[in-house]
LUMKETI-782836 format. One record per atom (N, C-alpha, C, O): atom name; x, y, z. Coordinates in steps of 0.05 Angstrom, whole numbers, plus 5000, padded with zeros to 4 digits. Layout:
<sites>
@site: CA | u: X | v: Y | w: Z
...
</sites>
This chain:
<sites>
@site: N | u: 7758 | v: 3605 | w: 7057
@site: CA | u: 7763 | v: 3578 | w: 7046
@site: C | u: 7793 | v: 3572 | w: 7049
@site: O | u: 7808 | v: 3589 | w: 7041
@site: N | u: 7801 | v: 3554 | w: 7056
@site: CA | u: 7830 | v: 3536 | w: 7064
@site: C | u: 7837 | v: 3540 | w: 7032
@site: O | u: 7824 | v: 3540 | w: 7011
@site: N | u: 7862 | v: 3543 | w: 7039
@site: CA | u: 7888 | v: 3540 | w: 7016
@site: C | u: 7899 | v: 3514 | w: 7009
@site: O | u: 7912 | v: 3502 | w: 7027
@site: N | u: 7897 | v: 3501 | w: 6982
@site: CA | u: 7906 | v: 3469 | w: 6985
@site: C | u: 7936 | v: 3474 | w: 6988
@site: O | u: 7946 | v: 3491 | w: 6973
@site: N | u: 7953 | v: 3461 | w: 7004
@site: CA | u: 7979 | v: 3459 | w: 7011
@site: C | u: 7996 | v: 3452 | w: 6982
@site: O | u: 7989 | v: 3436 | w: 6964
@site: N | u: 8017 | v: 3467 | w: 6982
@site: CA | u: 8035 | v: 3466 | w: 6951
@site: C | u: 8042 | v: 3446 | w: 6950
@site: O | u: 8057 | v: 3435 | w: 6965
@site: N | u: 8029 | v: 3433 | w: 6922
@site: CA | u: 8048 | v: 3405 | w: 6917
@site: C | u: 8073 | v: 3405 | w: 6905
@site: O | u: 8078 | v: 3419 | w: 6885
@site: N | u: 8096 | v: 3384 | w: 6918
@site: CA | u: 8121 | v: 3385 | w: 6905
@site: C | u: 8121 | v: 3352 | w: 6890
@site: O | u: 8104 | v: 3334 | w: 6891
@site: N | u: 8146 | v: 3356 | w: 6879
@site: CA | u: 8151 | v: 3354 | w: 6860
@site: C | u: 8170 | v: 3316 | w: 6865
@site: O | u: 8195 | v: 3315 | w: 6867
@site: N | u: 8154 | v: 3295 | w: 6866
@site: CA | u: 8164 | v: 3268 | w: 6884
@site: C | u: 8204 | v: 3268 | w: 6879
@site: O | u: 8222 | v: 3266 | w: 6896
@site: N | u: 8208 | v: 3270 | w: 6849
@site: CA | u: 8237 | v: 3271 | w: 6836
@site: C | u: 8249 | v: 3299 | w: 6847
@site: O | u: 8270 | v: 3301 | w: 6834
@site: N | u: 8248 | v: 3313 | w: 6857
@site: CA | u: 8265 | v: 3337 | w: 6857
@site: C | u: 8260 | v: 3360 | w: 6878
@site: O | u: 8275 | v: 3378 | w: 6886
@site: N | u: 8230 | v: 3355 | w: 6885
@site: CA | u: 8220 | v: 3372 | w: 6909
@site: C | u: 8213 | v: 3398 | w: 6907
@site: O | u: 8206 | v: 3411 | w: 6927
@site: N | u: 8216 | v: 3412 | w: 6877
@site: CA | u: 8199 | v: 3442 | w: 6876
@site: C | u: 8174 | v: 3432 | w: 6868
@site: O | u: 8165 | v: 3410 | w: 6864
@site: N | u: 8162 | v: 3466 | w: 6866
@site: CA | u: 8137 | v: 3463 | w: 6863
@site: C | u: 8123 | v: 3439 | w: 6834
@site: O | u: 8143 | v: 3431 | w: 6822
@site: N | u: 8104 | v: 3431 | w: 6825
@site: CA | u: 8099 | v: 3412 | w: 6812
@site: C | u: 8077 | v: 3432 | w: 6796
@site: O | u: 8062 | v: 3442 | w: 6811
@site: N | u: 8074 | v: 3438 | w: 6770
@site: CA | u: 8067 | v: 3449 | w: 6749
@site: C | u: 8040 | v: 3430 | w: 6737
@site: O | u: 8043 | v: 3407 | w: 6729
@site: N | u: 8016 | v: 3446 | w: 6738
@site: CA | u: 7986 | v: 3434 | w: 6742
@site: C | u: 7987 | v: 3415 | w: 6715
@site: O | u: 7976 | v: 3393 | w: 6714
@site: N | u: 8006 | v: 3433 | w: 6684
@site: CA | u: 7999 | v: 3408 | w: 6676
@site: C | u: 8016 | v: 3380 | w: 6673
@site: O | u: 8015 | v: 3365 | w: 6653
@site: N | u: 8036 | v: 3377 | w: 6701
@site: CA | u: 8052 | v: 3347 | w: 6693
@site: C | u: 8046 | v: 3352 | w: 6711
@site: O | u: 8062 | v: 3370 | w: 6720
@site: N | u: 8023 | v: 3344 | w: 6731
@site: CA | u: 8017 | v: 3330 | w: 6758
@site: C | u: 8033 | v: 3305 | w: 6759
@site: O | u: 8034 | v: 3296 | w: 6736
@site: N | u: 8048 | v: 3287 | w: 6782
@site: CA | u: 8053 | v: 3309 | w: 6808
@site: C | u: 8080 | v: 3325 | w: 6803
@site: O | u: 8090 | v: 3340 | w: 6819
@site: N | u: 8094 | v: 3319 | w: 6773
@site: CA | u: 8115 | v: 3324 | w: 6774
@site: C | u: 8124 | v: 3360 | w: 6761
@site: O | u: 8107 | v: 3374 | w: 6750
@site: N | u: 8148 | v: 3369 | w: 6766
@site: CA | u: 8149 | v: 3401 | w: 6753
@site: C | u: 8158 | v: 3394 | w: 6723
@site: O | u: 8152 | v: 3414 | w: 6710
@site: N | u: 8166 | v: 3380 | w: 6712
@site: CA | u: 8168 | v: 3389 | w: 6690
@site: C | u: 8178 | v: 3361 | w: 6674
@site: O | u: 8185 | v: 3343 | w: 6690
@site: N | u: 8180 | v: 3356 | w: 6654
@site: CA | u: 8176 | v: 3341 | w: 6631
@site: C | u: 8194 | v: 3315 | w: 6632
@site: O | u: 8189 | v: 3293 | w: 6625
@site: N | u: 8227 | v: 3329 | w: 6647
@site: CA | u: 8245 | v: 3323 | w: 6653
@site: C | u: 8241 | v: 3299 | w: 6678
@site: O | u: 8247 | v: 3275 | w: 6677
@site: N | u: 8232 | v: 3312 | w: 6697
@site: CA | u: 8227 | v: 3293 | w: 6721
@site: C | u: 8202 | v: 3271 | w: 6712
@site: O | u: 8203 | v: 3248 | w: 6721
@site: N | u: 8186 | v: 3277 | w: 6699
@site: CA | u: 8163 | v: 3258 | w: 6687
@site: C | u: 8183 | v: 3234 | w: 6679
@site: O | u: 8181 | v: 3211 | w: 6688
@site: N | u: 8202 | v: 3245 | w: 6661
@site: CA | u: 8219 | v: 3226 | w: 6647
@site: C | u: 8242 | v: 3210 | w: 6669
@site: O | u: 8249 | v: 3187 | w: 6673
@site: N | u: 8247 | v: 3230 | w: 6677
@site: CA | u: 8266 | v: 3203 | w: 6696
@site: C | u: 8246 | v: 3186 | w: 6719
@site: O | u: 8255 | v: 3169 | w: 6734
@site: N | u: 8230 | v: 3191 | w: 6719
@site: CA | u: 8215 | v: 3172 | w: 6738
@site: C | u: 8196 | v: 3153 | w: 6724
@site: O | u: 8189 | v: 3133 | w: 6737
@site: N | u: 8184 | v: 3156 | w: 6693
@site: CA | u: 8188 | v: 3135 | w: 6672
@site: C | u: 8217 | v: 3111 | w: 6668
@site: O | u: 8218 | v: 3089 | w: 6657
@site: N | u: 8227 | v: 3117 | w: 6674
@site: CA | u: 8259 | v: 3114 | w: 6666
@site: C | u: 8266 | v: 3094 | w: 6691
@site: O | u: 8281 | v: 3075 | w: 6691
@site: N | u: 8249 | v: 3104 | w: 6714
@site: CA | u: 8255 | v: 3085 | w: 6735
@site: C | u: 8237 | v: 3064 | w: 6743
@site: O | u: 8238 | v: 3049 | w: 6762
@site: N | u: 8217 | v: 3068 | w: 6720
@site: CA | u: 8190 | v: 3041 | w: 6726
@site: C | u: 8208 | v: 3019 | w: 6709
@site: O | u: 8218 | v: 2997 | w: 6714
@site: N | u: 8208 | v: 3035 | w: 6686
@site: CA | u: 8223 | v: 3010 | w: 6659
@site: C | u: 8248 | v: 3005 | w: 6665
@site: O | u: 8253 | v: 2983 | w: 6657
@site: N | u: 8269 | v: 3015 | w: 6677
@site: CA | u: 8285 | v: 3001 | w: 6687
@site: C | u: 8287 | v: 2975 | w: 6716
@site: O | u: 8307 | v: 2960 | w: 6719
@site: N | u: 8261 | v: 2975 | w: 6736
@site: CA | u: 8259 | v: 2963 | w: 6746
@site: C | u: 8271 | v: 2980 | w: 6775
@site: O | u: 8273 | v: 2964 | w: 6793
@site: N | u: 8276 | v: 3001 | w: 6780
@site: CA | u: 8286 | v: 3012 | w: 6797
@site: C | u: 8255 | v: 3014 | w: 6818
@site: O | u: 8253 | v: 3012 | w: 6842
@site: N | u: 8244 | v: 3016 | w: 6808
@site: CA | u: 8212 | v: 3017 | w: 6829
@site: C | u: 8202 | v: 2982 | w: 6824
@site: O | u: 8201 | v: 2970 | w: 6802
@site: N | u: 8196 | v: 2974 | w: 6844
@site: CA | u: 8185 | v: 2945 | w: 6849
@site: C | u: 8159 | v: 2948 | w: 6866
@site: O | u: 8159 | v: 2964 | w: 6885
@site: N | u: 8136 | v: 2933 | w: 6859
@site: CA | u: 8107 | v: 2921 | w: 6877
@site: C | u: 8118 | v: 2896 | w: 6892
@site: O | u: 8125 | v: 2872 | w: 6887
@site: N | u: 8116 | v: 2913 | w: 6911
@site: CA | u: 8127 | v: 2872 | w: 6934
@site: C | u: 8107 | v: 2852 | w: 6930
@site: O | u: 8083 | v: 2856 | w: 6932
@site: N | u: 8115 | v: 2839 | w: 6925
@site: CA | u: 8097 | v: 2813 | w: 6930
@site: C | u: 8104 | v: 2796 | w: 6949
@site: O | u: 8127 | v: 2791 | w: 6958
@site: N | u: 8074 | v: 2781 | w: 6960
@site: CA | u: 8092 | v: 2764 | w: 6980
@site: C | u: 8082 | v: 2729 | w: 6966
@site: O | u: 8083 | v: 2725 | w: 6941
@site: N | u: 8077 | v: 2713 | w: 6978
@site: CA | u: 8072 | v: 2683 | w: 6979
@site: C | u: 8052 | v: 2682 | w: 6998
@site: O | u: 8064 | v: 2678 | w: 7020
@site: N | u: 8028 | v: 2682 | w: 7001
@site: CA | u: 8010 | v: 2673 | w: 7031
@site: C | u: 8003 | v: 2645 | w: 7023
@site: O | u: 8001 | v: 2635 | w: 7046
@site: N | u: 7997 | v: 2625 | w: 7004
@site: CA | u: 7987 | v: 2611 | w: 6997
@site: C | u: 8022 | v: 2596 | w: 6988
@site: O | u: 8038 | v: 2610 | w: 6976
@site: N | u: 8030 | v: 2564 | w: 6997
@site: CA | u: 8050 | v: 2547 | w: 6993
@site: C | u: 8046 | v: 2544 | w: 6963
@site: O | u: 8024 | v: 2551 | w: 6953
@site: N | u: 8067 | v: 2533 | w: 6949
@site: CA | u: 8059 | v: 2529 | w: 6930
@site: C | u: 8063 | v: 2490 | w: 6931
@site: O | u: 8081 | v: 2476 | w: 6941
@site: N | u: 8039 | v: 2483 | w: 6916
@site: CA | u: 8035 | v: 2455 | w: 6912
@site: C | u: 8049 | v: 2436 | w: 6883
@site: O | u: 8049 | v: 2441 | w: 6859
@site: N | u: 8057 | v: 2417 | w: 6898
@site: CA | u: 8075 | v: 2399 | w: 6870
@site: C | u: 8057 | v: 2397 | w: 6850
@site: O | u: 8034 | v: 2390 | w: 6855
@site: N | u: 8064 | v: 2402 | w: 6830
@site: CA | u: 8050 | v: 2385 | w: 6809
@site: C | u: 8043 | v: 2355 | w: 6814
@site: O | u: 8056 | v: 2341 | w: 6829
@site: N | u: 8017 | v: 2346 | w: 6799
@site: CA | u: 8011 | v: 2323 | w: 6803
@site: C | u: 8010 | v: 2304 | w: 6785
@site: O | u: 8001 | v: 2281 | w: 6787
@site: N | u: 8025 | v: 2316 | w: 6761
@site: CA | u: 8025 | v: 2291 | w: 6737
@site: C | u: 8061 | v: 2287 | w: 6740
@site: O | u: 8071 | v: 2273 | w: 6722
@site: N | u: 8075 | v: 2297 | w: 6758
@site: CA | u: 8099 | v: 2288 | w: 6760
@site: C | u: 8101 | v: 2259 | w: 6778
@site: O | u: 8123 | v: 2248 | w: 6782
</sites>
């Protein structure tokens, strides 16, 4: 049976500890919290659809 390949750790790159998947430890959980709520990580968005004037103006 195949060996699943060692997961590391996205913040810091060691191994990642089964129970704070994907991260090793409590610390890196937290600074990568730290970087949603600060806005440091963004979902792109785009515009495919123009946007239309209002029509009671």
């Amino acid at each position: 049976m195949a060996t699943q390949p060692e997961k590391k750790c996205p913040i810091c790159g060691r191994s990642a500890d089964e129970k704070l998947l994907p991260f090793c430890s409590r610390r890196c959980a937290d600074i990568d919290l730290n970087r949603w709520l600060s806005g440091a990580y963004a979902i792109p968005a785009r515009d495919d659809e123009p946007v239309e004037p209002d029509e009671d103006q």
